[in-house]
C-alpha atoms as one frame of an Amber mdcrd trajectory, in Angstrom:
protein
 133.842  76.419  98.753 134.344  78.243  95.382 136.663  80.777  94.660 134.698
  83.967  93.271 137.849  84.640  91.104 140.867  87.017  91.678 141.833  89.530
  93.763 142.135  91.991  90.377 138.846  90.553  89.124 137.134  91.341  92.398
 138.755  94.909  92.485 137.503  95.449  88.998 133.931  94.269  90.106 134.086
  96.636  93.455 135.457  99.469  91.686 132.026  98.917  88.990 129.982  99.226
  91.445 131.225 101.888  93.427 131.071 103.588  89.413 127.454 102.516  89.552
 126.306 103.566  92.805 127.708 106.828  92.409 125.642 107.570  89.255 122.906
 106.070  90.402 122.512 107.520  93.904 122.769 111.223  93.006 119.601 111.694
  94.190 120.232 110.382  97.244 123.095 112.783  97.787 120.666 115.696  98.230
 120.267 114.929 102.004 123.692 114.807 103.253 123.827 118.474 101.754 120.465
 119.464 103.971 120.644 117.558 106.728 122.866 116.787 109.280 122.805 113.404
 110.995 123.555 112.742 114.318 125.144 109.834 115.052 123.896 109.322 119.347
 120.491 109.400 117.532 121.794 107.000 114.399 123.173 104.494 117.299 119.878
 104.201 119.167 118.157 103.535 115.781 120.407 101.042 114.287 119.801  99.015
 117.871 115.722  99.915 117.855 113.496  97.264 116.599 112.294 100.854 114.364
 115.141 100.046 111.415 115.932  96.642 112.248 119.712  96.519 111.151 120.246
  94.422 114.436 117.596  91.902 113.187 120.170  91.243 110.031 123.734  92.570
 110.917 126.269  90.644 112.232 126.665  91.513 115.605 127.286  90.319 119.054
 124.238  87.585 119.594 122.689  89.100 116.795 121.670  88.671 113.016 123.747
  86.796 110.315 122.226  87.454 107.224 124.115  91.176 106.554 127.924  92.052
 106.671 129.256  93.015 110.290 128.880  96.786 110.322 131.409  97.419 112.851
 133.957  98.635 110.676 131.481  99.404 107.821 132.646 103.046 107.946 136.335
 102.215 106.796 135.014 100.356 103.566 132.158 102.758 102.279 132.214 106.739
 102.355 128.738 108.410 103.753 127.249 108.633 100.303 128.001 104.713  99.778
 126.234 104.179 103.253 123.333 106.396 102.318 122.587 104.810  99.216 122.549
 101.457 100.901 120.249 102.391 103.362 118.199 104.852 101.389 117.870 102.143
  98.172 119.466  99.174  98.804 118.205  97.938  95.768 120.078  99.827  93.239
 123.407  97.612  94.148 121.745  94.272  95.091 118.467  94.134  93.619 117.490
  90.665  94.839 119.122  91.354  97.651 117.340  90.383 101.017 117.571  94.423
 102.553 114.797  96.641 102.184 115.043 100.377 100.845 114.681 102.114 103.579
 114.096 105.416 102.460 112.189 104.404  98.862 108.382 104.923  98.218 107.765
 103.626  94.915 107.805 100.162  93.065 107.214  98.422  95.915 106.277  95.097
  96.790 104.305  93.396  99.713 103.452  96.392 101.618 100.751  96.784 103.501
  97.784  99.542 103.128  98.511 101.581 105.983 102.234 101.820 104.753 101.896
 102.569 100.605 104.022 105.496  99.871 105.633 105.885 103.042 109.069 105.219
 103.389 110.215 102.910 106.371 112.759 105.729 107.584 112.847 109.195 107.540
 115.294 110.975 106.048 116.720 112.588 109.075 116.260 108.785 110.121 118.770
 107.984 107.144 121.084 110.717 107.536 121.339 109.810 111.770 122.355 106.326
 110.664 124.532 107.327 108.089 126.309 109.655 110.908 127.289 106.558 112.847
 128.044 104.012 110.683 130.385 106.292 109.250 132.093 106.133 112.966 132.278
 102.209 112.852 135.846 102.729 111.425 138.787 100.296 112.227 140.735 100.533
 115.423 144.344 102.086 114.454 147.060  99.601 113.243 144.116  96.775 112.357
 144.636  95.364 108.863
């Protein structure tokens, strides 16, 4: 398996992106300011069939394609995790994960579902609210 280069290199390339998200999700910051998520709701969504993170996420006896989530909220601050969710897109654009809360320049979507978003922004902001709990037990490296 290939090494994908340093541990500084890799820092340097995190650190970019975290740059880029944050100037490119300022839009998407506008809903943590208005609404307030809650994360019992976020919990029963992220395990719904509604968002589908289950379908992806590495879980138990669950998806494989996305990064385990269970300590997602350690690694990545609420606005990282809403701009994921909202438009993943913007970090990984041929990335397999759909925006979830975008409306335009899509692709493959069906009539009944053009300009709709596939969550809600309260839908967004409830996940957001747990993930952000998924934190690292205590003394875990």
């Amino acid at each position: 398996m290939a090494q994908r280069g340093s541990g500084r290199s890799r820092m340097r390339r995190l650190g970019d992106r975290r740059s880029f998200l944050k100037e490119r999700s300022k839009e998407l910051l506008f809903l943590g300011a208005v609404l307030v998520g809650d994360p019992g709701q976020g919990e029963r969504l992220y395990r719904s069939r509604e968002a589908t993170c289950t379908l992806c996420h590495v879980s138990p006896s669950r998806g494989d394609i996305g990064p385990d989530l269970s300590t997602v909220g350690s690694r990545l601050s609420p606005d990282e995790i809403r701009a994921r969710i909202a438009n993943a897109r913007l970090l990984n654009p041929g990335g397999p994960m759909p925006s979830y809360g975008q409306t335009e320049a899509l692709t493959n979507v069906a009539r009944a579902f053009e300009g709709r978003a596939i969550l809600t922004p309260q839908q967004i902001e409830d996940l957001v609210a747990y993930l952000s709990t998924q934190k690292r037990p205590p003394g875990m490296p």
